[in-house]
C-alpha positions in Angstrom: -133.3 44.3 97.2 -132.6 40.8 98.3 -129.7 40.5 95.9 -128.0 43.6 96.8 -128.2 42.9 100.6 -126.6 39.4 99.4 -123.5 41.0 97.6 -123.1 43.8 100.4 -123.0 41.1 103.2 -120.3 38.8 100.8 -118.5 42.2 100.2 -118.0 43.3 104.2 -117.1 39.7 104.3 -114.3 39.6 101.7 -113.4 43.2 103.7 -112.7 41.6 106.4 -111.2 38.9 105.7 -108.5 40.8 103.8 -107.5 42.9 107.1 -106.2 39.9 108.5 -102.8 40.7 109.2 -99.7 37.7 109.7 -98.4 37.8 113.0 -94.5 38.3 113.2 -92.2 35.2 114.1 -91.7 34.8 117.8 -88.0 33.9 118.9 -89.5 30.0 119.4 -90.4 30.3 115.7 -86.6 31.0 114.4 -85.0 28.6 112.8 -81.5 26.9 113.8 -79.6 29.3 111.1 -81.1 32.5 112.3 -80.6 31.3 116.7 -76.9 30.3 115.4 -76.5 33.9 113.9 -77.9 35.7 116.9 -75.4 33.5 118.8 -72.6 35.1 117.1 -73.9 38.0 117.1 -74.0 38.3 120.2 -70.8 37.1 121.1 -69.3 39.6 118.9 -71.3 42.5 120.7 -71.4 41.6 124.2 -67.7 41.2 125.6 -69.7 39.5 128.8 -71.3 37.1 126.8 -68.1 36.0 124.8 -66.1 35.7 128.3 -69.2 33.2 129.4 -68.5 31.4 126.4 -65.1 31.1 126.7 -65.2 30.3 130.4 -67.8 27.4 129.9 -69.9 27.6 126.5 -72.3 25.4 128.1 -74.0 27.5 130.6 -73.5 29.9 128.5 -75.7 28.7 125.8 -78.0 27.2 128.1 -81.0 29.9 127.4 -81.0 28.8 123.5 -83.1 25.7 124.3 -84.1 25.6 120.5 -80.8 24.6 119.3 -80.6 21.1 118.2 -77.5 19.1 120.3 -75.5 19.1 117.2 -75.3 23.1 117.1 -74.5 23.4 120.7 -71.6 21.1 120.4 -70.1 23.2 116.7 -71.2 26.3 118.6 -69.3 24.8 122.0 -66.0 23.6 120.0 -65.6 26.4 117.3 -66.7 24.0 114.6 -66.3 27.0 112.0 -66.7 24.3 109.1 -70.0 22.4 110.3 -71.2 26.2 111.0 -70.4 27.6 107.3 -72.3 24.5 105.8 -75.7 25.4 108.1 -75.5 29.0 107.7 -73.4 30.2 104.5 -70.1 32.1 104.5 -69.7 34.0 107.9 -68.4 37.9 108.1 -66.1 39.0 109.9 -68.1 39.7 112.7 -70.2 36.6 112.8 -66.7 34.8 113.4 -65.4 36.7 116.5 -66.7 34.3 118.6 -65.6 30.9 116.3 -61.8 32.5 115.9 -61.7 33.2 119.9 -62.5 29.7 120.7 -59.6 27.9 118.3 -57.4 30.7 119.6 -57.9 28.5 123.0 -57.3 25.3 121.7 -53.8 23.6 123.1 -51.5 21.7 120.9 
């Protein structure tokens, strides 16, 4: 009897322990491809939002406090270059806001 009260306790152990589900990624826990992405994204949704951006990119992307200085400024100037080498190839969409910003550059 001892031995079988042994294995159920190690069993409801093991039973529990495989329940344990992983928690989901909080928006602190994104990394700076996937915050630069939902930049974009955003811009390209939320006429508002690209206007801010336009108007002065730094307020604007004042609430993205997990962005490193260096993809605030390409995210600021329209680096399109600096933001294909971090993130990969961007769509059409992803771009709206990087195609806007050198349409405002003055030569």
């Amino acid at each position: 009897m001892v031995v079988q009260t042994s294995a159920r306790i190690k069993e409801g152990t093991e039973s529990r322990e495989r329940k344990v589900e992983p928690t989901k990624p909080t928006k602190k826990e994104l990394t700076g491809k996937e915050v630069i992405l939902a930049v974009l994204a955003r811009a390209a949704d939320e006429s508002a939002f690209l206007a801010r951006l336009a108007e002065d990119p730094a307020e604007a992307l004042g609430e993205y406090y997990t962005l490193t200085k260096e993809e605030l400024a390409a995210l600021a100037s329209g680096d399109i270059k600096r933001i294909e080498r971090w993130c990969g190839k961007l769509d059409k969409r992803h771009a709206t806001w990087l195609w806007c910003r050198l349409g405002q550059e003055k030569w």
